[in-house]
C-alpha positions as CSV (number, residue, x, y, z in Angstrom):
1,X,11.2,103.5,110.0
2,X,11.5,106.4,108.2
3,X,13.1,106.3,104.9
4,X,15.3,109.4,105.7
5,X,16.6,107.2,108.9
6,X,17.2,104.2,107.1
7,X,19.2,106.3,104.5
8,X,21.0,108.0,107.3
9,X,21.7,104.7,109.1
10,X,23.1,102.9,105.5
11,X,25.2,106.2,105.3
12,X,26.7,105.7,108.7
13,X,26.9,101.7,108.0
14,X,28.9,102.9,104.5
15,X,31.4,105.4,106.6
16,X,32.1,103.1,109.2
17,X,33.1,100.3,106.8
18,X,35.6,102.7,104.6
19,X,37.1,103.3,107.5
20,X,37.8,99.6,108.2
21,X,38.8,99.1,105.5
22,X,40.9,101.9,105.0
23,X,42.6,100.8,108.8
24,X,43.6,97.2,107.7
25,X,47.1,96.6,106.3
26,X,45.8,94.3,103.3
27,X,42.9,92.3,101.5
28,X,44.1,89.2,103.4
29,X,43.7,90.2,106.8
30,X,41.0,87.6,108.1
31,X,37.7,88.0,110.1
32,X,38.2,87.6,113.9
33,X,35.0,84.9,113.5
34,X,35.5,81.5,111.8
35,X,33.2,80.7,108.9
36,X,31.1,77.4,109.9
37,X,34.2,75.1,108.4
38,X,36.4,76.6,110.9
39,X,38.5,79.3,108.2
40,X,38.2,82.8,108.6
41,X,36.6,85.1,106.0
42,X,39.4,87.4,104.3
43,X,38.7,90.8,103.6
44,X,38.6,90.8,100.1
45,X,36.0,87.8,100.0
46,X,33.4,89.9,102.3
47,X,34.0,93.1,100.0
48,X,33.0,91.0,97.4
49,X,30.4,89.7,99.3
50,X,28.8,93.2,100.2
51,X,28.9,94.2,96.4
52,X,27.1,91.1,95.6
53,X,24.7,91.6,98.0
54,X,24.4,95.2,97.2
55,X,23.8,94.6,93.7
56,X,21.4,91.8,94.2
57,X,18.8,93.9,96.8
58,X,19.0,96.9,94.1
59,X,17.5,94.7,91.6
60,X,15.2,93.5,93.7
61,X,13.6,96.9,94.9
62,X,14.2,98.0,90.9
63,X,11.9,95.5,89.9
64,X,9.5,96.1,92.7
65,X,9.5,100.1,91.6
66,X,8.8,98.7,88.2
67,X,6.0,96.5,89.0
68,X,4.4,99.4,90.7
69,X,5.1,102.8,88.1
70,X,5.7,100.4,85.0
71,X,8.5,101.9,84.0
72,X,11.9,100.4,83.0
73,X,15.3,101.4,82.8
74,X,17.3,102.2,79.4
């Protein structure tokens, strides 16, 4: 895949989750699929979540880019 697809894709992924988010009445509101213990996920816990996970791949492909120019960030 193209890298100017996958951008457009993690754009449309971005605006479709705002607007979730934006459409729910609180944090708490719970997932409409039970975690493997049976509880649902609240919203607050899987925005969290997504910032984690955000955070984590970008420092992954940051240290891949600086394997491969050698440069580092300030």
């Amino acid at each position: 895949m193209e890298p100017e697809e996958l951008r457009r894709r993690y754009s449309e992924a971005c605006a479709r989750s705002r607007e979730v988010v934006a459409a729910t009445a609180s944090l708490d509101e719970l997932s409409v699929e039970k975690r493997r213990n049976g509880h649902h996920f609240d919203l607050r816990w899987v925005l969290l979540h997504m910032i984690e996970e955000t955070a984590r791949h970008a420092g992954h492909a940051d240290l891949i880019r600086e394997s491969i120019d050698g440069t580092t960030g300030d």
